[in-house]
Structure formats: structure tokens, C-alpha cells
N, C-alpha and C positions, 0 to 999 in steps of 0.2 A: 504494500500500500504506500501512499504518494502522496502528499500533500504540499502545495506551491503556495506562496502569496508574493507579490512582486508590491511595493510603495513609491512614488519617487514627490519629491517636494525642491521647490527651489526655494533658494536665500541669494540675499545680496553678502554671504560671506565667502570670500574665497575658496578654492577648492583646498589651499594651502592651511588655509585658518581650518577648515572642515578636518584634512588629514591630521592635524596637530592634534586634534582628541583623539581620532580613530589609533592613530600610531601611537600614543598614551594610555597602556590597560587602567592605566594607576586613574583615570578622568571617566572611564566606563560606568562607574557608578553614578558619578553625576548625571547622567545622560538617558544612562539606559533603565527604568523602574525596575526592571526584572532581576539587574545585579548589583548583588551585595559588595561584594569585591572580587579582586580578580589580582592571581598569583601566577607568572611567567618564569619560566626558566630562559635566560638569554635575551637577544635585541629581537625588536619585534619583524621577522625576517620569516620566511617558508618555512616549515616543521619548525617552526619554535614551539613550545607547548607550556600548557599550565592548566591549572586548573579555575574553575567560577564559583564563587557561591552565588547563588541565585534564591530569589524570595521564595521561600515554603518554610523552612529552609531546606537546599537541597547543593550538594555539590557536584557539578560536572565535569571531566578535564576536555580539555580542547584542545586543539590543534591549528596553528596555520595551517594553510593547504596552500593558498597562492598569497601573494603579496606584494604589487605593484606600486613600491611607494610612490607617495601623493595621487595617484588613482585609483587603485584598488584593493581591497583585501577581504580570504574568505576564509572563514571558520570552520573549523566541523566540532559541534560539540556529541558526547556519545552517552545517551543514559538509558542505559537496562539496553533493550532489544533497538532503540530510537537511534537514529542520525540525523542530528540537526547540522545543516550548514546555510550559515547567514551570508551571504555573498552582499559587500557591502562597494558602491562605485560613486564616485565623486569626478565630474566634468565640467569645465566650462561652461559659463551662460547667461550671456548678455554683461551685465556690471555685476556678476555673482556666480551661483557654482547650480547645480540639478546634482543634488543626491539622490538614488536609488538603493534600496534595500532589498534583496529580494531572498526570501527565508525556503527551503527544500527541506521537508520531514520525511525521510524514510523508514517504515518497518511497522510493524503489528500496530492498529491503531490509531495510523498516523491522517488516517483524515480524521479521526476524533479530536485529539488533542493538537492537534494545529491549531484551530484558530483560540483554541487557551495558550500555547506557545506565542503568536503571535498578536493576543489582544490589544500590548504594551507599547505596538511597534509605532503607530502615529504619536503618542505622545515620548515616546523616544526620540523620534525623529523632530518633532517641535522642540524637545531639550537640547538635541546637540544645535541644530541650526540655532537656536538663540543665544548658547555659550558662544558658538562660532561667532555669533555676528557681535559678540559682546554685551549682548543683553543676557542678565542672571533670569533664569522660571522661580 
């Protein structure tokens, strides 16, 4: 089973200002409601890994998978039978950037608990473009 959700939003804050959180685990909390903190081994680069605490409480470890700084980078987090991978893109646009998020749940269940995985993601996505743009939520 399969579960997709795709979001994108523009800001007037750079794609530079956008990446500066994204390449920041230590700022994810701010941003993202879902996480509590987030613990990395290494530079935030392709197979770097760590793990998330995430709101229930619940801990997940992760993995870089791609990582195109200042453009791109995607996650795979893994809990129980579940693969989440957030595939998260940042581009130019107009005097600002078009963020896209687009979140893939693989495995038993996964169109269930998709869109509870992904309820959080608009107001995610409204925290980091507002740090980015330098306005605190």
C-alpha cells in the first residue's frame, strides 16, 4: 500500500534563507509541529542518519537519501512495517522561492495513517516560510 501527498507554497524568502532551516536539524523543531527534536550523526550530506523524536511520543531514525544543497533534500524515516520519505524542494520564484513538500508512505496501512502522518504539513510549511522570511508564528 501507497500513500502520496504533494504541498507546495510560495514566500518572498529566498531559497537560501529556506535551505538555512532545512540544512539545520537543530531549527526542525521550530518549524515542523510533528518534531520534538532531532539527533544526527555527521554534516547534513546523503546517508547521514539520526534519529527524530516526534509528538506521541515516538522515536524514528532517519536517513538522508538525496541531498542537493540549497535545492533539495529527502528523508526516509522507518517505523515498524512504515516508510516515510519526505522529499522536500526549494526553487526560485519571482522576488522569492516555491517550496514543495511532497511526503510517500509505504507499507501495511499506509493509506490509513497518511493523512494522520501528514495533517501537520500546511502548518509546517506556514512555520518554516515565516522563520525564513523572518517573521517568528
Amino acid at each position: 500500500m501507497t500513500f502520496e501527498l504533494e504541498q507546495t507554497v510560495t514566500t518572498s524568502a529566498s531559497p537560501a534563507d529556506v535551505w538555512a532551516l532545512w540544512s539545520d536539524p537543530g531549527t526542525w523543531h521550530r518549524w515542523d509541529p510533528a518534531v520534538r527534536s532531532v539527533a544526527m550523526e555527521g554534516h547534513f550530506a546523503e546517508g547521514a542518519a539520526g534519529t527524530m523524536e516526534l509528538a506521541g511520543p515516538m522515536e524514528a531514525p532517519f536517513v538522508l537519501e538525496i541531498v542537493e544543497p540549497g535545492a533539495r533534500y529527502l528523508d526516509r524515516l522507518t517505523i515498524g512495517d512504515l516508510v516515510i520519505r519526505i522529499d522536500h524542494v526549494v526553487v526560485a520564484a519571482g522576488d522569492g522561492a516555491e517550496v514543495t513538500v511532497r511526503t510517500t508512505i509505504e507499507g501495511p496501512g499506509a493509506e490509513e495513517i497518511g493523512p494522520v502522518v501528514t495533517q501537520d504539513t500546511p502548518r509546517a510549511l506556514e512555520a518554516l516560510t515565516a522563520l525564513a522570511e523572518g517573521r517568528e508564528e
